[in-house]
RODO-2510 file (C-alpha; in nm, 4 decimals, decimal comma):
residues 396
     n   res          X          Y          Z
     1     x    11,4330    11,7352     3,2234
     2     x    11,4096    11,3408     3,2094
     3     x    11,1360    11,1529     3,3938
     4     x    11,2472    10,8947     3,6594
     5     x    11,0210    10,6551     3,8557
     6     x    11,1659    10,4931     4,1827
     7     x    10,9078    10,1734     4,1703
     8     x    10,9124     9,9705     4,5040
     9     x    10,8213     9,5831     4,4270
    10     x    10,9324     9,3628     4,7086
    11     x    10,5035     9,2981     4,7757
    12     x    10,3177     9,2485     4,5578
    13     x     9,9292     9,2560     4,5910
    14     x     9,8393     9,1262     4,3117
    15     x     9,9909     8,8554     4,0143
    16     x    10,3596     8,9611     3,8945
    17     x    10,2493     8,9808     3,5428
    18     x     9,9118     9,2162     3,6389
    19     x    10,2094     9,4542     3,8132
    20     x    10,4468     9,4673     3,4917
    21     x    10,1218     9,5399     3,2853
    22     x    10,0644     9,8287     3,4856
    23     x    10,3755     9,9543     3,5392
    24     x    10,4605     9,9109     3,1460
    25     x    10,1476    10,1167     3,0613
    26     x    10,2294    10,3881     3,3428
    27     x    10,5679    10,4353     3,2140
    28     x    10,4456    10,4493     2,8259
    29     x    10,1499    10,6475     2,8657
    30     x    10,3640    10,9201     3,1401
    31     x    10,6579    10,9220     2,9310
    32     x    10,8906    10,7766     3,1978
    33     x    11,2768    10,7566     3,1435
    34     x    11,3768    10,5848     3,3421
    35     x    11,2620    10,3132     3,6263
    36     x    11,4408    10,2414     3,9411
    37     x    11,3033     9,9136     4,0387
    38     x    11,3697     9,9229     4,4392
    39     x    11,3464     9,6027     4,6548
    40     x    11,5386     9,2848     4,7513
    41     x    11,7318     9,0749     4,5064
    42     x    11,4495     8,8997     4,4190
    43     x    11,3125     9,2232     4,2251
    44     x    11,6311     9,0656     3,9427
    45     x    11,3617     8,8084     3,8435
    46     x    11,1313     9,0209     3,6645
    47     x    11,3531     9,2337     3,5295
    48     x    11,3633     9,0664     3,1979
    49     x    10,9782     8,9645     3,1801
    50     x    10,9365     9,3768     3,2583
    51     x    11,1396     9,4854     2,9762
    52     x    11,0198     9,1805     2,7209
    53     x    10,6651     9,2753     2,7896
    54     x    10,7352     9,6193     2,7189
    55     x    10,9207     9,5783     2,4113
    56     x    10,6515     9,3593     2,2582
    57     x    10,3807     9,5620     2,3527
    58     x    10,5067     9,9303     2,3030
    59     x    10,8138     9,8452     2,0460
    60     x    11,0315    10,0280     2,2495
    61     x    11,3314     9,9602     2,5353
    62     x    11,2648    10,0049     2,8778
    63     x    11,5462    10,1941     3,0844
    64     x    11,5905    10,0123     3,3878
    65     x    11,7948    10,0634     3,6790
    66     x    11,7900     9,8750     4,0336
    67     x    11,8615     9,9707     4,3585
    68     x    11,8950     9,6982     4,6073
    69     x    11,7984     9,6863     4,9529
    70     x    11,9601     9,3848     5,1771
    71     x    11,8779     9,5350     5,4921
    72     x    11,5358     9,7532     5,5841
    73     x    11,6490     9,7706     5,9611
    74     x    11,9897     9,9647     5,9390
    75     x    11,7741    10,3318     5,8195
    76     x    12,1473    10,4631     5,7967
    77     x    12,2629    10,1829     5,5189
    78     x    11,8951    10,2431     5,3560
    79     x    11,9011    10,6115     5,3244
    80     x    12,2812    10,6312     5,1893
    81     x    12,1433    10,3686     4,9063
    82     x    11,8703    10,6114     4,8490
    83     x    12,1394    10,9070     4,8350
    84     x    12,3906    10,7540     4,5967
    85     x    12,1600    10,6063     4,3446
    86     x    11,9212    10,9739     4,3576
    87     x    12,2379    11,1051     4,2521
    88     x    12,2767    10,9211     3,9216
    89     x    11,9648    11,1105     3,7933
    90     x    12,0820    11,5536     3,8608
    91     x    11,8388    11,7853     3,7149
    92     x    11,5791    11,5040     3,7173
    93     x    11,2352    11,4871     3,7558
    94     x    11,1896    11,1913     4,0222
    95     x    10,8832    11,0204     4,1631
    96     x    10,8717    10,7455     4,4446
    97     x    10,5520    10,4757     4,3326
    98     x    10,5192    10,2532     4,6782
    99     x    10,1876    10,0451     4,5571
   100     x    10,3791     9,7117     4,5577
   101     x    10,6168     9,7644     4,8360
   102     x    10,5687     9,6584     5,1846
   103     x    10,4807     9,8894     5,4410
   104     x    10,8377     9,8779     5,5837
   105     x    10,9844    10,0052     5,2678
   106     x    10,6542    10,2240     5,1213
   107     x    10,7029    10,3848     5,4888
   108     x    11,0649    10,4480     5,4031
   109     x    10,9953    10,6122     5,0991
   110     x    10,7874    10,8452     5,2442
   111     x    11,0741    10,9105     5,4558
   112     x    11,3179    10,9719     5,1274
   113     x    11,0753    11,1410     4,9601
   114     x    11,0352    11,4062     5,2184
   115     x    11,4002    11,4632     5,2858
   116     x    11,4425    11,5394     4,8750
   117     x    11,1136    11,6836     4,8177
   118     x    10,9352    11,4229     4,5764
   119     x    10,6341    11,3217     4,5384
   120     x    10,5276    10,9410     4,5908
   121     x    10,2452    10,7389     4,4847
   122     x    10,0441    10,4692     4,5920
   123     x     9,8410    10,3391     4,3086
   124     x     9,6335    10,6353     4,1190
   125     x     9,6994    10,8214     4,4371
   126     x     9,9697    11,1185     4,4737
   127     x    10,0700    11,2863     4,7889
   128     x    10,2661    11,6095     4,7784
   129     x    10,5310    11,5891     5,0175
   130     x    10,5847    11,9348     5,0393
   131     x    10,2194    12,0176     5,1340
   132     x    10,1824    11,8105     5,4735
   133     x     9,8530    11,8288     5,6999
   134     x     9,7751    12,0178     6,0229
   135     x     9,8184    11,7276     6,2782
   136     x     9,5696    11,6141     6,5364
   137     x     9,8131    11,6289     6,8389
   138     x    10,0134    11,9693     6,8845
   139     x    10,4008    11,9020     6,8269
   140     x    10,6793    12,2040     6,8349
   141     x    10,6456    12,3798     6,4742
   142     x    11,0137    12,2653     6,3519
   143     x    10,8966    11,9055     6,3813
   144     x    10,6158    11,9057     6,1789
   145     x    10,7456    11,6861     5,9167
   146     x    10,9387    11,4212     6,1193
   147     x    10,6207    11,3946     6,3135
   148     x    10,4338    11,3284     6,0127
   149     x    10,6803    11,0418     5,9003
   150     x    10,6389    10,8706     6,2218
   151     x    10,2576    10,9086     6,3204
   152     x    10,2550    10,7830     5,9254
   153     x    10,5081    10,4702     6,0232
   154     x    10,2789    10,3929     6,3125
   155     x     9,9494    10,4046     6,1148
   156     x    10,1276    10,1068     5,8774
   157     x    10,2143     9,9253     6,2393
   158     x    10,5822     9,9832     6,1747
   159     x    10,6532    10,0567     6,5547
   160     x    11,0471     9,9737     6,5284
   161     x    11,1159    10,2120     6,2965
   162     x    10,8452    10,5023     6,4283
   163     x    11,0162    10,4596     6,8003
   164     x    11,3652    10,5120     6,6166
   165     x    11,3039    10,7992     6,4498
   166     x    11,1340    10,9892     6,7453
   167     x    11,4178    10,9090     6,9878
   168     x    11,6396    11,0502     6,7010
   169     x    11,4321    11,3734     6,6429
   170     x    11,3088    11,4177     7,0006
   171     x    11,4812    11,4718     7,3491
   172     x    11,4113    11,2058     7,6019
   173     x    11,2607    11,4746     7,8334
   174     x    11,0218    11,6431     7,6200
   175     x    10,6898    11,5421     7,6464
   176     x    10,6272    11,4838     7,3217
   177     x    10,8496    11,1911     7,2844
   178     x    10,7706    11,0247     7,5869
   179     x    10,3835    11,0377     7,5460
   180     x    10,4713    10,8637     7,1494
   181     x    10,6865    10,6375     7,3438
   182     x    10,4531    10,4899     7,5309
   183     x    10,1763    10,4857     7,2867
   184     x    10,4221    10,2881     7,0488
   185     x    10,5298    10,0679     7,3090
   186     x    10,1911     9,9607     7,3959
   187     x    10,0880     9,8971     7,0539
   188     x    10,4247     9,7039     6,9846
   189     x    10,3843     9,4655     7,2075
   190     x    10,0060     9,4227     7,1358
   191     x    10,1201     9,3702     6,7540
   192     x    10,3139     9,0822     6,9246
   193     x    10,0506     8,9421     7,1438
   194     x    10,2456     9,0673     7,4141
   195     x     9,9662     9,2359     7,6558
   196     x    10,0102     9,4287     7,9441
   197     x     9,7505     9,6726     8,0781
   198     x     9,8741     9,9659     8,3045
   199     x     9,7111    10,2670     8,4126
   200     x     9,7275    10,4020     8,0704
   201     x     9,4928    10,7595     8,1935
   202     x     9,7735    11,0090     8,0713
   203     x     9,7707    10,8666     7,7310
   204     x     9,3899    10,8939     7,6736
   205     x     9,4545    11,2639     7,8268
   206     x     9,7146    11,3417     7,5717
   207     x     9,5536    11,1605     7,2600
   208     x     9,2301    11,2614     7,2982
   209     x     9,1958    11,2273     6,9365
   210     x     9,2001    10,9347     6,9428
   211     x     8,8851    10,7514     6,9343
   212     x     8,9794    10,4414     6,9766
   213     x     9,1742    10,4702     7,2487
   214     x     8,9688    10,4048     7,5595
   215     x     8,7868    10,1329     7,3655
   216     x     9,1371     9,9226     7,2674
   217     x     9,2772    10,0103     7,6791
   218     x     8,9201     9,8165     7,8190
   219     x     9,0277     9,5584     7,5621
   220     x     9,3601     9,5891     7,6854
   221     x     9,2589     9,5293     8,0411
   222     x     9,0522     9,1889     7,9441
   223     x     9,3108     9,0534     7,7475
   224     x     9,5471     9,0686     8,0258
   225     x     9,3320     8,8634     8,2512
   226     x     9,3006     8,5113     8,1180
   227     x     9,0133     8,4690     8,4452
   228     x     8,8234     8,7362     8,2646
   229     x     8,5249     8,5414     8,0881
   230     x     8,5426     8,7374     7,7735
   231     x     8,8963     8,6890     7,7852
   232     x     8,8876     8,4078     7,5115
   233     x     8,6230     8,6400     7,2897
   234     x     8,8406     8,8931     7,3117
   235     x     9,1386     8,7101     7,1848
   236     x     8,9976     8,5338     6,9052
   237     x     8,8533     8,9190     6,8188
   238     x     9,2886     9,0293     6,7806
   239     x     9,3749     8,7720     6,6536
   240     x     9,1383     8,8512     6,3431
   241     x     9,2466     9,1939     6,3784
   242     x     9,5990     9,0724     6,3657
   243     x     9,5706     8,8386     6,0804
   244     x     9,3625     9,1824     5,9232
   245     x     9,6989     9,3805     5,9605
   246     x     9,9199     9,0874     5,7938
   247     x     9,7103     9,0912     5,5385
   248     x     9,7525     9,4842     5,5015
   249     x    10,1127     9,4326     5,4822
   250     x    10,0781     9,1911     5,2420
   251     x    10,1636     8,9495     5,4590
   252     x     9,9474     8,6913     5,3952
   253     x    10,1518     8,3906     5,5056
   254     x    10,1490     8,5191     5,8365
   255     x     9,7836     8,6352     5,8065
   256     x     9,6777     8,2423     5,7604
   257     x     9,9179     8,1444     6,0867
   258     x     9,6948     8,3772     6,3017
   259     x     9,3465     8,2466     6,1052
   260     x     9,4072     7,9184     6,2065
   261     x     9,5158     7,9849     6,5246
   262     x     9,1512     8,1578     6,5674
   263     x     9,0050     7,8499     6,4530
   264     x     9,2066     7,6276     6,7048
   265     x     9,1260     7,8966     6,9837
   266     x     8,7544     7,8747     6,8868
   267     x     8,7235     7,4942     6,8762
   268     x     8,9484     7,5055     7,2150
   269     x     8,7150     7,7662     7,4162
   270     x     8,3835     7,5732     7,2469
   271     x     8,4768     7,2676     7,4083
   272     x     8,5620     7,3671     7,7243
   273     x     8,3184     7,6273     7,7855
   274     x     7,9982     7,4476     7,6754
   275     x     8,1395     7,0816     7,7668
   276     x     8,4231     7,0872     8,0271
   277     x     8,6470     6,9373     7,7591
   278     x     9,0390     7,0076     7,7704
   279     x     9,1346     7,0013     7,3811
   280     x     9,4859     6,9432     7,4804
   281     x     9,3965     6,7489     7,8211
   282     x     9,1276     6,4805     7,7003
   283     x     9,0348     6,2646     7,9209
   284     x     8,9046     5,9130     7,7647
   285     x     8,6373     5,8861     8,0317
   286     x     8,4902     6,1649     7,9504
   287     x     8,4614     6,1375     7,6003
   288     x     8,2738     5,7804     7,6731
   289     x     7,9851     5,9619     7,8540
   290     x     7,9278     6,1802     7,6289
   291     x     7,5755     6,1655     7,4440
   292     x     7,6875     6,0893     7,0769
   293     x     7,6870     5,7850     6,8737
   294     x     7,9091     5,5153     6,9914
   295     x     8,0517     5,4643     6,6351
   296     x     8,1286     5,8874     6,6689
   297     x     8,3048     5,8115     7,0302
   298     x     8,5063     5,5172     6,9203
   299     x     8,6442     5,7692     6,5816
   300     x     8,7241     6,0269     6,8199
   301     x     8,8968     5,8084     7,0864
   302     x     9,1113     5,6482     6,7718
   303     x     9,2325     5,9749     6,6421
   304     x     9,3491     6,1368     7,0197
   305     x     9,7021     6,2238     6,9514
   306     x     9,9387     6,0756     7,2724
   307     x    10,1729     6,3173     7,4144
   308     x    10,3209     6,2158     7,7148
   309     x    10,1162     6,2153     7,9701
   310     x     9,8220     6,3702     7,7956
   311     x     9,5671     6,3124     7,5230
   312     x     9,5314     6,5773     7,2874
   313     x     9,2267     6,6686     6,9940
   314     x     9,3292     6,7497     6,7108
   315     x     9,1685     7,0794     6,5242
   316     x     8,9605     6,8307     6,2521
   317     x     8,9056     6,6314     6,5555
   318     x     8,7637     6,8633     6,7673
   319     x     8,5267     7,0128     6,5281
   320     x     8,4082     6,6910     6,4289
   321     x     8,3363     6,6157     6,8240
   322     x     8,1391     6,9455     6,8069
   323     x     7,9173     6,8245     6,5112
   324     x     7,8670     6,5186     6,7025
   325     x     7,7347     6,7431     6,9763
   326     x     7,5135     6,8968     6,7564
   327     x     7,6735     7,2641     6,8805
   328     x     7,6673     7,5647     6,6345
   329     x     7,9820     7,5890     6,6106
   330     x     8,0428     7,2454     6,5067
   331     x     7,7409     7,2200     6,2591
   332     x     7,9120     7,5449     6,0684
   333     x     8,2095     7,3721     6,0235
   334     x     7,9826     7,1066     5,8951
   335     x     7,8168     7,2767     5,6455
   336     x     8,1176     7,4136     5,5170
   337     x     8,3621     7,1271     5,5600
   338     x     8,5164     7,1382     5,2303
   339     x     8,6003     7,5204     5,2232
   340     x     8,7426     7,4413     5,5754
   341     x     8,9805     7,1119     5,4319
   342     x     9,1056     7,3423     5,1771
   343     x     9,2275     7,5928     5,4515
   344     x     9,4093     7,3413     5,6666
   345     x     9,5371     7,1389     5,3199
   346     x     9,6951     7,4837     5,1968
   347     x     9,8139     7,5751     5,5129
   348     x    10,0226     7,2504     5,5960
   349     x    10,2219     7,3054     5,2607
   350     x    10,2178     7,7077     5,3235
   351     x    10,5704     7,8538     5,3306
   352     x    10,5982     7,8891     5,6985
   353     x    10,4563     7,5585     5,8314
   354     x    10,5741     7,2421     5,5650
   355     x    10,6328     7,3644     5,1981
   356     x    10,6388     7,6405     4,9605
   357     x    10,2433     7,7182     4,8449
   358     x    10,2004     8,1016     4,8793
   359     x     9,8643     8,2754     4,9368
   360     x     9,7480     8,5503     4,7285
   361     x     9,4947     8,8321     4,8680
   362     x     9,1980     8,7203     4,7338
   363     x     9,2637     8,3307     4,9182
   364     x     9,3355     8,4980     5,2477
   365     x     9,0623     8,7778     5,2123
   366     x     8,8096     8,4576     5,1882
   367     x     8,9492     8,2464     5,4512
   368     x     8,9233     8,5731     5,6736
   369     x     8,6049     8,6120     5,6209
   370     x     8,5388     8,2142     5,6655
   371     x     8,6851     8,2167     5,9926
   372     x     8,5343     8,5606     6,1011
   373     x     8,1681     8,3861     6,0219
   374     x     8,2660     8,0723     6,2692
   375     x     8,3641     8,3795     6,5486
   376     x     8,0440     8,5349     6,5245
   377     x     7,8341     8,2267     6,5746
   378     x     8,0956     8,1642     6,8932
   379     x     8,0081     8,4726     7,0611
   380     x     7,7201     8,6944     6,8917
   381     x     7,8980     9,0128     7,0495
   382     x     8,1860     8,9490     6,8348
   383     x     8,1277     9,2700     6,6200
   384     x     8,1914     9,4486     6,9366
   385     x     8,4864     9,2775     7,0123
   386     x     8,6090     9,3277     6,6894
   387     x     8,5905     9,7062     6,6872
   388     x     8,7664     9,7205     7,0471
   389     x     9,0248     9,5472     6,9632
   390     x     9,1187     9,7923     6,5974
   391     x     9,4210     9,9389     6,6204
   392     x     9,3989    10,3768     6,6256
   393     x     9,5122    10,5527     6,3092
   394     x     9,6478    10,9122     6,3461
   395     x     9,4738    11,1615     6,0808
   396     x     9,7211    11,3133     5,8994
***
C-alpha cells in the first residue's frame, strides 16, 4: 500500500526553505510516495526548489502532485477538489499534514479528514480522526463529529465557516443550533470590532464550561460604552488580543495593522486623558501653554498636519509631545525610540499600507510584545484587561 501525504502550504510560519527541509526529511525518513502539495497557485513556486532540494540531498525524485484551491469560501467547490484528487490514490495510505496551512484551510482538512477517515498532522503532532473526545456541552449522539468540526472551526476563529456548517447539520429550532448561533455571532462580530452587548444570561447558562465567558460579556458590556472610563483600556486590551489571533493565523500583516493602531489609540487616550489634548482636534492655543520648552512647542506646532478645519498630531508627533511632558508613556517611547522607528518604517512599506515588505513571526512576536510593554505602563491593570478580553476555546 503506497504512502501519500496531503501537505497544506498556503502559510507558512516559518522561512520557505526551513519548510522544504522539513518536509524533504519527513517524506525520506517516513517513506512517503507521494506528496499532494495543497494551497493556492502560489504553492507552483516551490515546487521545483522542493524537488531540487530533495534530489541533491537524498539522490532520489520526489513524487509530487498539487491540488489547487482558488476558492476557501465555496466548502462545496473545496470538498469536490478534495474528492476527485483522493481518488487518484485507491488502496492508499493517506495522511493530511496542516502545519503550514492557514487556519481556514488546516480547519478544512480536519473537515476532509473526518469524512474519509485519515489522520492529519500538525507538526510532530497526530490526531486520530476516528477517536474524537467526549465534548464539554451535551449535543444529540449522531452529531458528535460535525460538532467536533465546528466547536474545532470556532476555536481557530473561523466563525463563517463554523455558522455554515451548523445551519447545515442542525435544524433552526433545535436548541443546539441556536445557542452555537448566537455564541458565533457574538464572537464574529467581536473578531470584527463590531461590539454589541445584549443580555447574553442564556448563553453563560448553556456554556457553563466556559470560563471565560462571563469575564469576555463584562468586557463586552464596557466596550460597548465609549462613556465607560475603562472603555479606552479595554480596547487597546482587544486590540492586542486581536493582533494575538492574526498572528495565530499567520496573519501577521494584519497583526501589525492592529499593533499600530494600539499605539495610535494609546498616544490618543494619553493625551487626552492626562492633558485635555484632541490628537486629531489640536488646538494651537493650547499647545502654546503648555509647560515644555519653547523650541519643543514651536517643533510640534510645525509638524500639525492641516485637515480642513482641524489640526491633527501625528503618531511620532504625539509621542514626542508626551516626552516633552515628561509622561511615562512618552519617556518609554523615548527610551526605545529606535525599536519604535523601525515599527512605523516597516509598516509604511508593509503589504497592506504602501509596498510589499512582509513580516515574519519572530518581527511581529517582538513588536507585540513592544507595544504590549507601552499598554501596561498606560494602565497598570492591563493584565486584567488582557485576560477579559481572550477569546473562549471549547475543549475537545
Amino acid at each position: 500500500m503506497s504512502k501519500v501525504l496531503f501537505a497544506l502550504g498556503d502559510k507558512f510560519s516559518i522561512p520557505l526553505h526551513k519548510s522544504i527541509t522539513i518536509l524533504s526529511k519527513k517524506v525520506y525518513e517516513e517513506k512517503i510516495d507521494v506528496v499532494v502539495l495543497v494551497g493556492t497557485k502560489d504553492i507552483l513556486d516551490s515546487i521545483s526548489d522542493l524537488k531540487s532540494f530533495y534530489k541533491n540531498k537524498y539522490g532520489e525524485e520526489m513524487n509530487v502532485s498539487v491540488l489547487i484551491l482558488k476558492n476557501l469560501d465555496d466548502l462545496n467547490y473545496v470538498f469536490k477538489r478534495f474528492k476527485y484528487k483522493i481518488r487518484e490514490f485507491p488502496n492508499s495510505k493517506i495522511r493530511i499534514n496542516y502545519t503550514n496551512g492557514s487556519s481556514k484551510l488546516a480547519a478544512i482538512s480536519i473537515i476532509v479528514a473526518k469524512m474519509y477517515g485519515f489522520k492529519v498532522e500538525n507538526g510532530f503532532t497526530i490526531d486520530d480522526t476516528a477517536k474524537l473526545n467526549e465534548f464539554d456541552v451535551v449535543e444529540e449522539k449522531t452529531s458528535g463529529s460535525i460538532m467536533y468540526i465546528i466547536k474545532k472551526l470556532f476555536n481557530n476563529y473561523d466563525f463563517v465557516v463554523s455558522k455554515q456548517l451548523l445551519e447545515e447539520n442542525y435544524s433552526s429550532l433545535d436548541v443546539v443550533e441556536q445557542m452555537f448561533t448566537k455564541i458565533i455571532d457574538l464572537y464574529g462580530q467581536w473578531d470584527s470590532f463590531n461590539y454589541q452587548y445584549k443580555d447574553y444570561d442564556d448563553l453563560k447558562d448553556f456554556f457553563s464550561n466556559l470560563e471565560d465567558l462571563p469575564n469576555n460579556l463584562d468586557a463586552l458590556k464596557i466596550l460597548s460604552d465609549k462613556n465607560n472610563k475603562l472603555f479606552n483600556s479595554y480596547k487597546i486590551a482587544d486590540l492586542l488580543n486581536n493582533a494575538e489571533r492574526r498572528m495565530e493565523e499567520r496573519k501577521y500583516e494584519d497583526a501589525i495593522i492592529r499593533l499600530y493602531r494600539t499605539l495610535e489609540l494609546i498616544a490618543e487616550a494619553e493625551l487626552l486623558e492626562k492633558y485635555g489634548i484632541k490628537k486629531n482636534d489640536v488646538r494651537i492655543n493650547e499647545i502654546k501653554q503648555l509647560d515644555i520648552e519653547k523650541t519643543a512647542i514651536k517643533t510640534i506646532i510645525q509638524r500639525l498636519d492641516y485637515k480642513y478645519p482641524k489640526y491633527n498630531l501625528s503618531l511620532t508627533s504625539s509621542f514626542f509631545l508626551l516626552q516633552k511632558l515628561y509622561d511615562d508613556v512618552g519617556k518609554h517611547y523615548y527610551y526605545h525610540k529606535d525599536e519604535y522607528q523601525q515599527v512605523f518604517q516597516k509598516r509604511n512599506i508593509s503589504i497592506l499600507v504602501h509596498g510589499n515588505y512582509t513580516y515574519d513571526l519572530n518581527e511581529v512576536k517582538k513588536t507585540y510584545d513592544l507595544v504590549i510593554s507601552m499598554a501596561k505602563i498606560y494602565d497598570k491593570n492591563m493584565d486584567k484587561y488582557l485576560e477579559y478580553t481572550k477569546f473562549p476555546t471549547f475543549k475537545i
